[in-house]
Every structure is written in C-alpha cells, then in structure tokens.
N, C-alpha and C positions, 0 to 999 in steps of 0.2 A: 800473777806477780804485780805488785804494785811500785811503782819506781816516782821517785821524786823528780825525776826529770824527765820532760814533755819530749815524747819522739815523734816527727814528723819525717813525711816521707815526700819526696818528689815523683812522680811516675806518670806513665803513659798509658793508656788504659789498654792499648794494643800490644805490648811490652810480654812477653812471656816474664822474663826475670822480674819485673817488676811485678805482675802477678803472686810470681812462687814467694818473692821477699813479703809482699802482705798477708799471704797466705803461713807462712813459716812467722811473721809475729801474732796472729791472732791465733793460729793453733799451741803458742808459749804464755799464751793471753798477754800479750803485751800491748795494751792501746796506744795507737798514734790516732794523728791526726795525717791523711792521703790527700795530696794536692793529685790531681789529672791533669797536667798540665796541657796536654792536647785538648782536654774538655772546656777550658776558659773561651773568654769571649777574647779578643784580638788584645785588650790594652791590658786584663789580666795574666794574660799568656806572656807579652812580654815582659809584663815585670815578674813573672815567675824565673822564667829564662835568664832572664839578668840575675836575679837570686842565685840560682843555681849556679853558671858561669863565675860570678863573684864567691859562690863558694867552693869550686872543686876548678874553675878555669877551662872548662869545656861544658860542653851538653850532649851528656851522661848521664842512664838513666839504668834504675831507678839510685836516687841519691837518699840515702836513711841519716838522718841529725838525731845525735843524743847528747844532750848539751853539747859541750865540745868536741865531741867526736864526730865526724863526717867520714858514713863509708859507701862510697862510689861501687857501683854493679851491686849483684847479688853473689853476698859473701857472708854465709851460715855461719864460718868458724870467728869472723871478725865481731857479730853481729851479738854472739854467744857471750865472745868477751866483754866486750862492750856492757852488756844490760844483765850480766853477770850471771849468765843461767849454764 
C-alpha cells in the first residue's frame, strides 16, 4: 500500500507491543520510519521522549504518527482505520 502520508513510529526495542505494531505494519506493507528510543545516545533520547510526552502527554509506548492521527499502545483496529486498509 502506498500512502501519501509518512508514518513513523516511537518504540522500545524491548517492547513486545511495540514489536507486534512493527511487525503487523510491514506484514500490511506499510512503511514507517522506527525510532528506538531506548537505542539513542542520552541527548537523542531525551528529545525523543520530550517528542513523545508533547504528543500523547505521557511515555507510552509504542506511539504510531499518521499525519494527524496519534495512536498510543498497540491498537490493530485504530491503526486499520487510520491507513485505511
């Protein structure tokens, strides 16, 4: 599926759910762009973290961005809608 709008994802690399949500869009062939945000060096970490927190107001993971849409945890049925499959 090809989509005009760039989906990126927040995640922990230890993260089960975050996992299954990367794993459940490249089996939809849906390309994002996967921060790890545990993998960062200290001063990329925390401005991920601040990212994150500024978009959802906690840190929660994994976080999936589709232009405006922001859906917090792994959530199949939101994520379906969203990128319209």
């Amino acid at each position: 599926m090809q989509l005009t709008t760039k989906v990126k994802i927040f995640a922990l690399s230890t993260c089960p759910y975050c996992r299954r949500t990367k794993r459940f869009l490249s089996e939809n062939g849906i390309e994002f762009d996967a921060v790890d945000v545990d993998l960062l060096d200290d001063d990329e970490q925390d401005r991920a973290l601040e990212e994150v927190e500024g978009l959802t107001g906690k840190h929660s993971f994994p976080v999936v961005i589709v232009g405006s849409d922001i859906i917090v945890g792994h959530n199949e049925e939101k994520l379906r809608k969203v990128l319209g499959l």
